[in-house]
C-alpha positions as CSV (number, residue, x, y, z in Angstrom):
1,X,77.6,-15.8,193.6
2,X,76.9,-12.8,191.8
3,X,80.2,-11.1,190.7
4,X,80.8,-8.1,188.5
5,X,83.2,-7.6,186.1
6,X,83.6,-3.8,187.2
7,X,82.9,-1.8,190.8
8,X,84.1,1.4,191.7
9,X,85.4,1.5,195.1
10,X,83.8,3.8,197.6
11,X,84.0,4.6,201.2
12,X,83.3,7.1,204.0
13,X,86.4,9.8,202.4
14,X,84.0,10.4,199.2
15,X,80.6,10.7,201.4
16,X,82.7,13.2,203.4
17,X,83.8,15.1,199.8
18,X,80.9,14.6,199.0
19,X,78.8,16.0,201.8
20,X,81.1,19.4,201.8
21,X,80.5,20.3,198.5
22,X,76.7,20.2,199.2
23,X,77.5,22.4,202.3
24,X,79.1,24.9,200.3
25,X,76.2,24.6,197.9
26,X,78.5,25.0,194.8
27,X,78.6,21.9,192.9
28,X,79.4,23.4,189.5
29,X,83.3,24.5,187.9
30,X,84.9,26.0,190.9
31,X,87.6,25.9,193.5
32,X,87.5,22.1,193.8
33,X,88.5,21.3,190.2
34,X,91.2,23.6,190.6
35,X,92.6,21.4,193.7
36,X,91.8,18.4,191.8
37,X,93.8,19.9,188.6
38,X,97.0,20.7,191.2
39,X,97.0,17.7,192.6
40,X,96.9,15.6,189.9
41,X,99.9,17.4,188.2
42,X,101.3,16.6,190.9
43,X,100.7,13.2,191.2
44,X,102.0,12.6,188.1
45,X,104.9,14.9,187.7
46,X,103.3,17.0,184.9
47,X,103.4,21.1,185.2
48,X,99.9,21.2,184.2
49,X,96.6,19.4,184.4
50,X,92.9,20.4,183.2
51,X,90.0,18.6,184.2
52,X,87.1,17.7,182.0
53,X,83.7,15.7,182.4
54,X,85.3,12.5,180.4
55,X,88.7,11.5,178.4
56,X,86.7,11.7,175.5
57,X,86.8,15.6,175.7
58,X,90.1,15.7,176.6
59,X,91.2,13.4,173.5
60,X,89.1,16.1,171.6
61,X,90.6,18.7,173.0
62,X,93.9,16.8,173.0
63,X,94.3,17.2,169.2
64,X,92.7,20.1,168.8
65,X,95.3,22.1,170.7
66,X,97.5,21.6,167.7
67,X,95.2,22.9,165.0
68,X,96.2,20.6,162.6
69,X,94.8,21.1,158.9
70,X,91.9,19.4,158.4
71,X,92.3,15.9,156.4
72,X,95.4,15.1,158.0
73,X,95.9,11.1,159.5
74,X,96.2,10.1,163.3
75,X,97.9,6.9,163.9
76,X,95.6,5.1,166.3
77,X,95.7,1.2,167.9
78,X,92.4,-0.7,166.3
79,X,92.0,-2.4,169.7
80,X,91.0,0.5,171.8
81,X,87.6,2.1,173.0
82,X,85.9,4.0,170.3
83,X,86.6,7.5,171.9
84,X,90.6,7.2,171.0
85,X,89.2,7.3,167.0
86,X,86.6,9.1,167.3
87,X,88.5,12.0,168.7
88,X,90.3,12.1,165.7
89,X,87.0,12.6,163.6
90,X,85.5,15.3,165.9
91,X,88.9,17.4,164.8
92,X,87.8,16.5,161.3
93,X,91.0,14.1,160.8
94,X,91.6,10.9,159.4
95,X,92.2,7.5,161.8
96,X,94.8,5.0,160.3
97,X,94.5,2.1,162.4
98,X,97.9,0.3,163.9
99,X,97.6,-3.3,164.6
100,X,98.3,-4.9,168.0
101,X,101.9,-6.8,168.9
102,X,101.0,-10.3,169.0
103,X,102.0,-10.8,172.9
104,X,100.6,-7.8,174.7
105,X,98.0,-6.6,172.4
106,X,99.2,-2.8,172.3
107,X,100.3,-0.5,169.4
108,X,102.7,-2.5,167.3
109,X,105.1,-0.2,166.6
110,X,106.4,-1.7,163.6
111,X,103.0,-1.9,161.8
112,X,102.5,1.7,163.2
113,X,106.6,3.0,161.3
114,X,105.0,0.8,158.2
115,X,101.5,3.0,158.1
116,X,103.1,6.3,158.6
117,X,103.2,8.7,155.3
118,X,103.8,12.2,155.4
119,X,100.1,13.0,156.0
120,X,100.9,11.8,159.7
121,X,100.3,14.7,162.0
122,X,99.9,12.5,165.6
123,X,100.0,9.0,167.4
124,X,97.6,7.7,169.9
125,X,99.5,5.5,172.2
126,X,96.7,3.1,174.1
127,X,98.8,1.8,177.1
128,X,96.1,-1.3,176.3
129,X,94.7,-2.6,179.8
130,X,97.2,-0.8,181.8
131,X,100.3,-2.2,180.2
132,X,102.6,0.4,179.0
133,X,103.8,1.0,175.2
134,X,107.5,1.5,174.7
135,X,107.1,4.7,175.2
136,X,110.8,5.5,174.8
137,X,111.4,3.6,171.5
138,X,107.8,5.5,170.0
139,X,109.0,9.0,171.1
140,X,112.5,8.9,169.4
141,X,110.7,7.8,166.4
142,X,108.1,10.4,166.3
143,X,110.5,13.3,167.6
144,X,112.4,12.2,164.2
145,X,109.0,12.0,162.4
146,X,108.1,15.8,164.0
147,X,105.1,13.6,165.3
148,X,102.7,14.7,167.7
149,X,102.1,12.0,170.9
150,X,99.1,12.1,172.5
151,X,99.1,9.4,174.9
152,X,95.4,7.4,175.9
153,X,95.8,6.8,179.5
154,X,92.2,5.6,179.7
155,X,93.3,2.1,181.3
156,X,96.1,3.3,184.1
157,X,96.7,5.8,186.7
158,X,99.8,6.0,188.6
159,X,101.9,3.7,186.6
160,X,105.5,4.5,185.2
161,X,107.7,3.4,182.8
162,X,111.3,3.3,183.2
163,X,111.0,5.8,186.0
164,X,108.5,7.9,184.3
165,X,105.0,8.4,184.5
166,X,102.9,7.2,182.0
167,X,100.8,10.2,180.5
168,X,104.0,12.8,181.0
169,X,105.7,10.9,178.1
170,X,104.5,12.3,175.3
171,X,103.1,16.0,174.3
172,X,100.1,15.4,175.9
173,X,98.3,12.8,178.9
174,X,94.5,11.8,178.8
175,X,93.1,9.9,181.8
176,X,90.0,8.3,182.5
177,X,87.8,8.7,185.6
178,X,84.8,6.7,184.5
179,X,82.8,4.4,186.9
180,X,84.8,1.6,185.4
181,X,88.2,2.7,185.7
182,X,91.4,2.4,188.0
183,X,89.9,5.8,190.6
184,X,86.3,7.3,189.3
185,X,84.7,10.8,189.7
186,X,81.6,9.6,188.2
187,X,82.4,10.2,184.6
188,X,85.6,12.3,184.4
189,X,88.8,12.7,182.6
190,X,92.0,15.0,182.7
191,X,94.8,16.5,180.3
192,X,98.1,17.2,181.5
193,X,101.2,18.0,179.8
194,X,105.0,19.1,180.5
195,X,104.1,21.9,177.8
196,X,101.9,24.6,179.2
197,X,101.5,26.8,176.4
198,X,100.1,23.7,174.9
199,X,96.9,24.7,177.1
200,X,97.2,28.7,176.5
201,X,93.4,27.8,175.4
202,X,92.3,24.6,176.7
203,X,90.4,26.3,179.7
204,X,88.3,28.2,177.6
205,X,87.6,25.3,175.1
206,X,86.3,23.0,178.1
207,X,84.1,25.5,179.3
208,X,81.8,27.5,175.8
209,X,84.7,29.0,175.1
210,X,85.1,31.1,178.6
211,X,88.3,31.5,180.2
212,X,88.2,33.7,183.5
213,X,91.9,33.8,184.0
214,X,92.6,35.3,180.4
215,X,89.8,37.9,180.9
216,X,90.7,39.3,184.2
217,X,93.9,40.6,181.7
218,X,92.1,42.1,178.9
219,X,92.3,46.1,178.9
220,X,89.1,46.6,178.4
221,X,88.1,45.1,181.5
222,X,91.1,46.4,183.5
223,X,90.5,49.8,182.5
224,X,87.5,50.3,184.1
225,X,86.4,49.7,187.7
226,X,87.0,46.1,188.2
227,X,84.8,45.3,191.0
228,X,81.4,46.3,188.5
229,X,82.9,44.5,185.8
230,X,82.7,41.0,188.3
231,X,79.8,39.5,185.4
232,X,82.3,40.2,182.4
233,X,83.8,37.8,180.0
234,X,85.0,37.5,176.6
235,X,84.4,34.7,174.0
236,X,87.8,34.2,171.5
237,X,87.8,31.1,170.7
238,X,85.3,28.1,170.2
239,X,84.2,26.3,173.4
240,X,82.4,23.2,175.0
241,X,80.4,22.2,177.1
242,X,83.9,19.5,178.8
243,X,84.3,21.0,182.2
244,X,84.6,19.0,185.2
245,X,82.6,19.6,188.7
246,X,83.2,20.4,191.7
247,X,81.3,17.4,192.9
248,X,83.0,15.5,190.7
249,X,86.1,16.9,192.1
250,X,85.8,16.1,195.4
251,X,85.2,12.5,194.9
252,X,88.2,12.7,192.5
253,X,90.0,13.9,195.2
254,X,89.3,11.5,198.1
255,X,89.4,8.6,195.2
256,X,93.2,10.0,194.5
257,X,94.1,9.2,198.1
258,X,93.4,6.0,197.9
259,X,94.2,5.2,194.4
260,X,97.7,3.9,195.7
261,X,96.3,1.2,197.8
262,X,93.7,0.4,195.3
263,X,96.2,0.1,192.8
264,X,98.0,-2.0,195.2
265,X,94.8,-4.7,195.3
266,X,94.5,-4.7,191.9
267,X,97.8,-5.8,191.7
268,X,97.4,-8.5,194.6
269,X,94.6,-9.9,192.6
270,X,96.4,-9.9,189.3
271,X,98.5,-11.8,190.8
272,X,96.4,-14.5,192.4
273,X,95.0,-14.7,189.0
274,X,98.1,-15.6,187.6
275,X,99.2,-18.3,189.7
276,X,95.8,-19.6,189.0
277,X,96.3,-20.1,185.6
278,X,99.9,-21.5,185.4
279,X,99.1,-25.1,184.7
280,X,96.1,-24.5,182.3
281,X,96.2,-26.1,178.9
282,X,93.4,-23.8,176.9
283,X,93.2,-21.0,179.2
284,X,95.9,-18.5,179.2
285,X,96.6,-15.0,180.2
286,X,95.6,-12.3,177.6
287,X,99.2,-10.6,178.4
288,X,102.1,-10.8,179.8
289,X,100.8,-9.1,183.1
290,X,103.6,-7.4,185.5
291,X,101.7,-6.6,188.4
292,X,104.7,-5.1,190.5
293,X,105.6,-3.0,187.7
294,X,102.3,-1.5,186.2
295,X,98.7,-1.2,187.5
296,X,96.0,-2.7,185.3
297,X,92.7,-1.8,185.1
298,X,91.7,-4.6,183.3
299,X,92.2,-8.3,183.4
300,X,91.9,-11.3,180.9
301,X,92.3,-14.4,179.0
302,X,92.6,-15.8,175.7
303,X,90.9,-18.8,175.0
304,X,89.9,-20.9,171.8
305,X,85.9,-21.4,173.1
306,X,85.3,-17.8,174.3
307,X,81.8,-17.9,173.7
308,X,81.5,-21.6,175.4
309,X,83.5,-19.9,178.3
310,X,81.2,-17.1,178.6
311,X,78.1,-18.8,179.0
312,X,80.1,-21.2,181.1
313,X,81.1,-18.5,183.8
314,X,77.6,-16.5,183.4
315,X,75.9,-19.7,184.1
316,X,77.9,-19.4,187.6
317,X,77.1,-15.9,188.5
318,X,80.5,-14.9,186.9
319,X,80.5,-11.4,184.7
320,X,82.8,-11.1,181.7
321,X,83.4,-8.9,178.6
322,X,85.2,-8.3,175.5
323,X,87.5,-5.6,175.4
324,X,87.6,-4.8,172.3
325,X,85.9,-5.4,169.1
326,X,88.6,-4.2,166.7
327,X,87.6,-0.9,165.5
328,X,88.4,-1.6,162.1
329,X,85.3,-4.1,162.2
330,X,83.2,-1.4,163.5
331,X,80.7,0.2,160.8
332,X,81.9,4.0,161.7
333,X,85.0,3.5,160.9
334,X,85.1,0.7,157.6
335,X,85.9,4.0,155.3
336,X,89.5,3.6,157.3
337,X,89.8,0.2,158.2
338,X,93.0,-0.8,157.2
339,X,95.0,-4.4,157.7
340,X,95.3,-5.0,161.5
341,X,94.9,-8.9,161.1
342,X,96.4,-9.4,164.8
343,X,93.6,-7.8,166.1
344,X,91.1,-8.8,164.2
345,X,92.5,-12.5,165.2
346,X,93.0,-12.4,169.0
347,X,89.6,-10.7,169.3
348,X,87.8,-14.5,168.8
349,X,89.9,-15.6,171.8
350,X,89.5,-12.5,174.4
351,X,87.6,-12.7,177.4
352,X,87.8,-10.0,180.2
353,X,87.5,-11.1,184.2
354,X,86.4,-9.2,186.8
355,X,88.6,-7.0,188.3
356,X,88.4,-4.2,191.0
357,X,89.9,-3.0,194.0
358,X,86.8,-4.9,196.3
359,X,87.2,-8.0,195.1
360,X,87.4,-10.8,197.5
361,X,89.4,-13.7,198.0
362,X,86.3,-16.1,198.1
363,X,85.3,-14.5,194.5
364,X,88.9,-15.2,193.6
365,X,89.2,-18.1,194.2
366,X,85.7,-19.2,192.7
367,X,86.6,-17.4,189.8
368,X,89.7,-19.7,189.7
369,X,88.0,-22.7,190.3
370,X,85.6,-22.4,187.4
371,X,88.0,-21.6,185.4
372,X,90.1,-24.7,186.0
373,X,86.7,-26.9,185.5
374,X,86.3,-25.6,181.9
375,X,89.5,-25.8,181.1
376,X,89.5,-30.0,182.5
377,X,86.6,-30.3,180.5
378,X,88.2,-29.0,177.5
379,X,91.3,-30.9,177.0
């Protein structure tokens, strides 16, 4: 077998998306986003959404909504993807680096009340694989902080927490629509947020600083004849080049009705996974998964011979990865690195399995059965 540790999940609904926007033969920022954006806030229960090519730019954009002073600290997890940090450089802040809770590997929140000093502007919540923070327990701290929340969504889409959706909890939601993740445009991403003066500027900073729905106000345009003035725009504040597509768009939006039932795979599989691993001695699940609770868009295992493993399941046609090197071993960020010694620990023992919605039970299951003959072997 030949089995890969990521697929996105396509079908006839995207080719259809797909083959309308090319019959409309506008395939840049247009009216597709803007049904993507709608939907989406809907989806999650959040008065506001804006699309962007990638949750990078909306992590970016994220904190720069705030304007905070330059120098100020962001309280970030150090196992995360390097975008969640690196956000906080691109607004010319300074990451301090939380260390994971020993049993589900996201922000520890006591490490994170220990590494907060009045410099402390924001948090990055990482709901780490899919697997939610206590959201609930982190906002009352940080509305007594005056604390900023952004939350990193990256890893789930259509999960809640205590009745909530994750991404609406804090000030502001970032989600990931990457080829690797839960649904995919492509590369995508999205901001959302219960706050929608929050975004009063968002639309032009995703797009070189353009916002067509604050123009079509200004009373210079309005004074004159509107209809020749079609070309005109104004340029107030500083943009990028973040928007989303309305190619992009239209997969995003036949990947959003299915989402639910790909979620619910993932979930199925989770779950196989599990019962597959109950009565292993060195193998055992990287967290305490609750797959009719949350949606994951990763799966994995700690074990004491990771890299034996590896090769082990490569040598079978099995993928695997690493998710993450701690970021306070990366180069960029040693100026910031601070004591995360969980982390820096668990990282030794974390493999990541395939997961993804087309899956099948025969990879399952050889998945499984490899799995069990390394660990026999290793007692």
């Amino acid at each position: 077998m030949n089995i890969r540790l990521f697929k996105p999940s396509f079908g006839n609904e995207e080719l259809s998306m797909v083959q309308q926007a090319f019959e409309r033969s506008w395939v840049g920022l247009g009216p597709m986003v803007n049904r993507f954006e709608e939907e989406w806030a809907k989806f999650v229960g959040a008065k506001l959404a804006i699309g962007l090519n990638s949750a990078t730019a909306a992590l970016h954009l994220a904190l720069a909504v705030f304007n905070f002073p330059k120098g100020k600290k962001v309280l970030v997890p150090a196992l995360t993807f390097s975008a969640t940090a690196s956000a906080v450089l691109y607004n010319g802040l300074v990451p301090v680096f939380v260390d994971s809770d020993p049993v589900t590997l996201g922000m520890d929140l006591e490490d994170m009340k220990r590494k907060y000093d009045q410099d402390v502007v924001a948090v990055i919540p990482v709901h780490y694989t899919g697997h939610p923070v206590p959201m609930d327990q982190l906002m009352e701290w940080a509305k007594e902080k005056n604390v900023k929340v952004i939350e990193d969504c990256a890893h789930t889409s259509g999960a809640a927490y205590k009745g909530k959706s994750l991404g609406t909890w804090g000030d502001i939601g970032c989600y990931s629509f990457e080829e690797k993740k839960l649904m995919t445009t492509g590369d995508g991403g999205m901001m959302v947020t219960n706050q929608p003066e929050l975004f009063k500027d968002v639309k032009a900073m995703r797009w070189v600083g353009i916002d067509k729905d604050n123009w079509k106000t200004a009373q210079e345009y309005t004074s004159v004849n509107k209809d020749a003035y079609h070309w005109y725009y104004e340029l107030k504040v500083l943009g990028y080049k973040y928007n989303m597509n309305d190619l992009a768009a239209s997969i995003g939006l036949a990947q959003l009705k299915r989402l639910p039932e790909m979620n619910r795979k993932r979930s199925e599989i989770i779950k196989k996974y599990l019962v597959g691993l109950e009565n292993l001695k060195t193998i055992k699940p990287l967290l305490p998964f609750e797959p009719d609770k949350y949606v994951y868009q990763m799966f994995g295992v700690r074990v004491e011979k990771k890299e034996e493993l590896i090769i082990y399941l490569k040598s079978k046609g099995i993928a695997t990865g690493c998710h993450y090197t701690p970021l306070t071993m990366q180069p960029l960020f040693k100026p910031f690195s601070g004591k995360c010694p969980v982390a820096e620990k668990e990282y030794f023992k974390m493999i990541t399995l395939p997961l993804h919605a087309d899956l099948t039970e025969d990879e399952i299951n050889y998945i499984i059965y490899h799995l069990k003959i390394f660990d026999a072997q290793s007692i």
